[in-house]
C-alpha positions in Angstrom: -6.1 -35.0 14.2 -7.9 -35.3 11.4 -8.4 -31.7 9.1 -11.7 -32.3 7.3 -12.4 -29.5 4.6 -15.7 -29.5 6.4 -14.7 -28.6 9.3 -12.7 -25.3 7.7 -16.1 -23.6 6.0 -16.5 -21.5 9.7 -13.2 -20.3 9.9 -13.7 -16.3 10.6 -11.7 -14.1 8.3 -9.5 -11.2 9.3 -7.5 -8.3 7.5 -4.7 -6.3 9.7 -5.3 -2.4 8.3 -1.4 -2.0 8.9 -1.4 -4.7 5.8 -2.7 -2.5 3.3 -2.0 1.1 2.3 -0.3 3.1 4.6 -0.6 5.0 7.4 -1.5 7.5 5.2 -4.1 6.4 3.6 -7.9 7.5 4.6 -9.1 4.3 7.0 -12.5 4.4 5.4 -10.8 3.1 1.8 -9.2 0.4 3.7 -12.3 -0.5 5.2 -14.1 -0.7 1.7 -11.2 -2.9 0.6 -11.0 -5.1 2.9 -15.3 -5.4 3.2 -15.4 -5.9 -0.4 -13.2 -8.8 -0.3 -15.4 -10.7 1.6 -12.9 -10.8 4.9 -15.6 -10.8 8.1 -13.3 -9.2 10.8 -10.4 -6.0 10.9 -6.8 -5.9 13.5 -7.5 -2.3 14.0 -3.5 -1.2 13.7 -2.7 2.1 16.6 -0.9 3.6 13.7 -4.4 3.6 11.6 -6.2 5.1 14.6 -3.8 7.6 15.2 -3.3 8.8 11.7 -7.4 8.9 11.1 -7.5 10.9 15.0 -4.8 13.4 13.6 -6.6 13.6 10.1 -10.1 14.0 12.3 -8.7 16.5 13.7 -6.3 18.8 12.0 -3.3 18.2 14.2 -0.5 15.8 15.2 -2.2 13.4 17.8 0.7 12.3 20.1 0.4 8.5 20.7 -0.7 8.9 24.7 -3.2 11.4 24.2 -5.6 8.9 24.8 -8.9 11.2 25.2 -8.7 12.3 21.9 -7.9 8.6 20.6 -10.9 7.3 22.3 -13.1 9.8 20.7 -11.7 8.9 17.5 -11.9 5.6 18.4 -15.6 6.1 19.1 -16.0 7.2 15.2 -13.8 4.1 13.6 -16.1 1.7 15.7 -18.8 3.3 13.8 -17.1 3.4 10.3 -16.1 -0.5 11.1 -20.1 -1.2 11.5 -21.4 0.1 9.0 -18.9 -1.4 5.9 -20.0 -4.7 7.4 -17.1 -5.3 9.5 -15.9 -6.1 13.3 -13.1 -5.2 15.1 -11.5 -8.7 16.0 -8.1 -6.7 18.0 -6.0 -3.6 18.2 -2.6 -3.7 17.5 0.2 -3.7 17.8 1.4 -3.5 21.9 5.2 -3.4 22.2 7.9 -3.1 24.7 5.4 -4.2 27.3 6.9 -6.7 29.9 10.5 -6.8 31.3 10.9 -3.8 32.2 13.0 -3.0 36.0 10.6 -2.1 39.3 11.0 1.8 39.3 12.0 2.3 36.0 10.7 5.0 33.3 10.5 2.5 30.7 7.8 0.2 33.4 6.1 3.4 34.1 5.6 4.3 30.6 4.5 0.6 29.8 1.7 0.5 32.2 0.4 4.2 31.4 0.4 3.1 27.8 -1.5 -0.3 28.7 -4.2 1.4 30.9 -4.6 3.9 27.9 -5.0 1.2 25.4 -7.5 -0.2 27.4 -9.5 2.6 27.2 -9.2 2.5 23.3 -10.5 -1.2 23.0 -13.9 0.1 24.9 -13.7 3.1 22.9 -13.2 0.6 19.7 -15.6 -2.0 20.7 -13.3 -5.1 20.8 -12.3 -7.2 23.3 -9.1 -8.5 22.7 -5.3 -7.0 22.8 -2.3 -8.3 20.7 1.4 -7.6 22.8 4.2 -9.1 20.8 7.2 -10.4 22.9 9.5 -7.7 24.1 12.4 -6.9 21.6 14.1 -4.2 24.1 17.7 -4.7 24.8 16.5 -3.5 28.7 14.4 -6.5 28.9 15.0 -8.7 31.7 15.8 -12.5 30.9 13.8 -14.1 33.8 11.1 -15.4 32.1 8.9 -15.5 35.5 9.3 -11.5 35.7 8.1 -11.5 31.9 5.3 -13.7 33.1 4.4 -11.3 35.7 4.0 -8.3 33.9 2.0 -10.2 31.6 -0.7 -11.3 34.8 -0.4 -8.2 35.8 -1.5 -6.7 32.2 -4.1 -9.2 32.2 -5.5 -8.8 35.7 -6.0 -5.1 34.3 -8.2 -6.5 30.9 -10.2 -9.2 33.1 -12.7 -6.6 35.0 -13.6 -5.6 31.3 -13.5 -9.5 29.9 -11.3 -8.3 28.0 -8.7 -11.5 26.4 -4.7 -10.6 25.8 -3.2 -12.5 23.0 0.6 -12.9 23.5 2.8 -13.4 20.2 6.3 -14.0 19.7 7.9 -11.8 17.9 11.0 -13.9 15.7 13.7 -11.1 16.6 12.5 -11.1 20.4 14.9 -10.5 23.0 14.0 -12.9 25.1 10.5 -14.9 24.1 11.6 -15.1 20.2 9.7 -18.7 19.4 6.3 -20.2 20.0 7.3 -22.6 22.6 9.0 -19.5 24.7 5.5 -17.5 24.4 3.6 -20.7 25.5 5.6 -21.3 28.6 5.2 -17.8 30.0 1.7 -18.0 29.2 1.4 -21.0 31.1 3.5 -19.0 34.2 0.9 -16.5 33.7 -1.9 -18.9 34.8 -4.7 -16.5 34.0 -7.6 -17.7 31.5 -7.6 -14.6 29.3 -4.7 -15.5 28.0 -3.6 -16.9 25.2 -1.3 -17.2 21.8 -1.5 -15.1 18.9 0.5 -17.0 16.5 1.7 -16.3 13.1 3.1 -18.4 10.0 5.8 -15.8 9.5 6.9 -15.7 13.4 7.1 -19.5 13.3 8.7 -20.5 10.0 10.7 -17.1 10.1 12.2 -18.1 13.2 12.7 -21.5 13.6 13.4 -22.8 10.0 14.2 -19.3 7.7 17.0 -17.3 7.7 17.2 -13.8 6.2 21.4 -13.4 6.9 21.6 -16.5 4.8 22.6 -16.7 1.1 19.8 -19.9 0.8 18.0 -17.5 3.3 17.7 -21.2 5.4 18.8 -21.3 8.9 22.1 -23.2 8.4 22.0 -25.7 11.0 22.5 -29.4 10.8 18.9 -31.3 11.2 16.6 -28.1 10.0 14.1 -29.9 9.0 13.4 -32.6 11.2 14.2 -30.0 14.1 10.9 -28.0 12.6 8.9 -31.0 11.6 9.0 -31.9 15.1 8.3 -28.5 16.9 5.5 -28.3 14.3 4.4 -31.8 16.1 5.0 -30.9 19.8 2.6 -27.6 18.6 0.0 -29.6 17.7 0.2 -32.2 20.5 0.8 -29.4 23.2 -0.9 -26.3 22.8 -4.8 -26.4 23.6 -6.8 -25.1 21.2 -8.8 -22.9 23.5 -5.4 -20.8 24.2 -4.7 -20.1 20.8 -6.7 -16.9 20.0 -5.8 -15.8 16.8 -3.5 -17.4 13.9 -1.4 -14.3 12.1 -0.7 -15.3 8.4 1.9 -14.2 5.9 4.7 -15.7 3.9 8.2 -13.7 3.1 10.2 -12.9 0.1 13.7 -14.8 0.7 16.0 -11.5 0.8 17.6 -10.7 -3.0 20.9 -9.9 -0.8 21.4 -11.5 2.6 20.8 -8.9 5.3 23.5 -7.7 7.9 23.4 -9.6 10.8 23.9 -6.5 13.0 20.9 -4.6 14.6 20.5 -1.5 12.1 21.3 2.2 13.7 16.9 2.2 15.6 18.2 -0.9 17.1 16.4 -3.4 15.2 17.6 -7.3 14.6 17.5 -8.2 11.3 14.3 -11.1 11.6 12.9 -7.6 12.4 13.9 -5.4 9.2 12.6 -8.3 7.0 9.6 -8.6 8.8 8.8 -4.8 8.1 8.7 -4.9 4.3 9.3 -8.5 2.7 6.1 -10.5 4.0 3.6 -11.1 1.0 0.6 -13.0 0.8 0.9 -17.0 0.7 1.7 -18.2 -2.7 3.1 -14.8 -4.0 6.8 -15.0 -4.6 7.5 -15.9 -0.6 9.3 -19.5 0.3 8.0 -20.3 3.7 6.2 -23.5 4.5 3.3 -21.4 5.5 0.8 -24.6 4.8 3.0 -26.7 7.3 2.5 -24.0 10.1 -0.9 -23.7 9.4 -1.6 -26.9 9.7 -0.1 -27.5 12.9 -2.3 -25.4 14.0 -5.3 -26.4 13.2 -4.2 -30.3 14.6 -4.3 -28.9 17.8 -8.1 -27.9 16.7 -8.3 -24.6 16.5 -10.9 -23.4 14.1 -10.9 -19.5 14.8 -9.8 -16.4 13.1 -7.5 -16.3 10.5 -5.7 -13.2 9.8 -4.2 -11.8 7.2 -0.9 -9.8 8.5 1.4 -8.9 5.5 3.7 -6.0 5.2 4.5 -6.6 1.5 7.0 -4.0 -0.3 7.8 -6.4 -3.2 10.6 -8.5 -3.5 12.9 -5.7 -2.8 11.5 -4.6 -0.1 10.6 -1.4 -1.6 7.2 1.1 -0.7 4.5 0.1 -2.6 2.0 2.6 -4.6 -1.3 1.1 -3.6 -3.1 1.7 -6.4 -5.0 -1.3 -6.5 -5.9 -2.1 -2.6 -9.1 -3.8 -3.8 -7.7 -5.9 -6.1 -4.9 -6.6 -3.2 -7.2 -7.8 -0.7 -9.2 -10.1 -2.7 -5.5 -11.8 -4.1 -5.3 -12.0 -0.2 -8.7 -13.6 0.3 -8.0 -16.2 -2.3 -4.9 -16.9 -0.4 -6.5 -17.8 2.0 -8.6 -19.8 0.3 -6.2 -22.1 -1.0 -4.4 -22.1 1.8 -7.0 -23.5 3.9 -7.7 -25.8 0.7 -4.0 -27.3 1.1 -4.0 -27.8 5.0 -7.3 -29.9 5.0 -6.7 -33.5 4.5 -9.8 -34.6 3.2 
């Protein structure tokens, strides 16, 4: 297919508030930032909500005290309104599906799910992002994964409420796109769909961060990802693609250890946290290639700016210009969308 520059000029535009500032920092200056740079469309991040409830309130708000996160919830729908802005998901839903029938870890999942919901009414949106499972508890059978997931969505349908699966690259089970996009096909239930994400993509199938070229060192890399990039575009319906994620990454200064770190986490996971700047800012990915995969398969809908950028070392940045950081963002996208079209 064909990408026209034409047919680019609607793409929606989105900013993840987990991408800018920290948890820390007062929701209504993200807001501002993110509004000013012209972005249509906010992933409201829990960590954001919960650190504005707790702020709201003069107290630590524990994650499943969901009354008082609706009610905060109520107020950000508010604040997102009136800078201009909508909220296009909430974010981010882990650990969800794989869990064993009967266990605390399944119980927990499907109290926190039910409580989410009752966020993204509170909120105002109508979508939910759940990143493949990355517990070492998980169960491999990708048709139990699939039915947690039908379940989960069975739970958002009476709401029309759409759940947007992504693969996480350090996933224990569902790492890749094509992994996510068969058990969304098992799931066989039309509000679902695929969040993907340049970084989740090129970081998984063609990147390596344990690496000294930071490459995955395998014979055929490239035509191997030239031709999942193909089988994307030729396979996955554009319909079931809800969201496209983007972000490039810093190749590591040191190779990182290929152990899981003392919380557990793989090391696609660690470099995912910190090293992921905007497009055409110090990262190596083929972020353009991804992209346009993507948009082959026809997709036209909202791009979103996901970055967790802490420099090329990886180190916390200072924020002090978050306006001037989202708009370097918005012209990222920009350009990027000016090197996928063809014409």
């Amino acid at each position: 297919m064909t990408i026209s520059k034409s047919s680019l000029n609607s793409i929606p535009t989105c900013y993840a508030t987990v991408s800018i500032g920290t948890p820390n920092t007062p929701l209504d200056q993200k807001l501002s930032a993110i509004a000013e740079a012209g972005f249509q469309g906010i992933e409201l991040g829990f960590p954001d909500l919960l650190s504005f409830a707790s702020r709201n309130y003069n107290k630590e708000v524990d994650a499943q005290d969901f009354d008082t996160l609706c009610d905060a919830g109520r107020k950000v729908s508010i604040m997102v309104e009136e800078a201009g802005l909508t909220i296009v998901m909430l974010q981010p839903f882990a650990n969800f599906e794989g869990w064993e029938e009967g266990s605390e870890g399944r119980e927990d999942a499907f109290r926190r799910a039910k409580g989410w919901i009752r966020i993204m009414q509170a909120v105002g949106t109508d979508m939910l992002q759940v990143g493949s499972t990355d517990s070492p508890h998980a169960l491999s059978s990708l048709d139990h994964l699939a039915a947690d997931l039908r379940h989960l969505c069975d739970l958002l349908a009476p709401h029309k409420f759409r759940l947007a699966y992504e693969n996480w690259c350090w996933a224990t089970h569902a790492p890749d796109w094509k992994d996510v996009w068969e058990i969304v096909q098992k799931v066989d239930r039309p509000n679902i769909g695929l969040c993907l994400d340049t970084f989740q993509t090129a970081g998984g199938e063609w990147a390596d961060p344990t690496t000294a070229s930071g490459l995955m060192e395998k014979e055929g890399l490239e035509k191997q990802f030239r031709t999942s990039l193909m089988r994307l575009a030729e396979t996955v319906p554009r319909e079931k693609i809800h969201i496209l994620q983007i972000s490039d990454a810093y190749r590591p200064q040191k190779p990182l250890d290929g152990k899981p770190d003392e919380q557990g986490l793989r090391p696609r996971g660690r470099w995912s946290s910190c090293l992921r700047p905007v497009p055409f800012d110090g990262g190596y990915l083929p972020v353009v290639d991804v992209a346009k995969a993507v948009l082959e398969t026809g997709f036209r809908d909202w791009f979103s700016m996901e970055v967790f950028d802490g420099g090329p070392d990886g180190g916390d940045q200072e924020w002090k210009d978050m306006k001037g950081y989202a708009k370097k963002a918005m012209k990222a996208h920009e350009r990027l969308l000016q090197e996928a079209a063809d014409s």
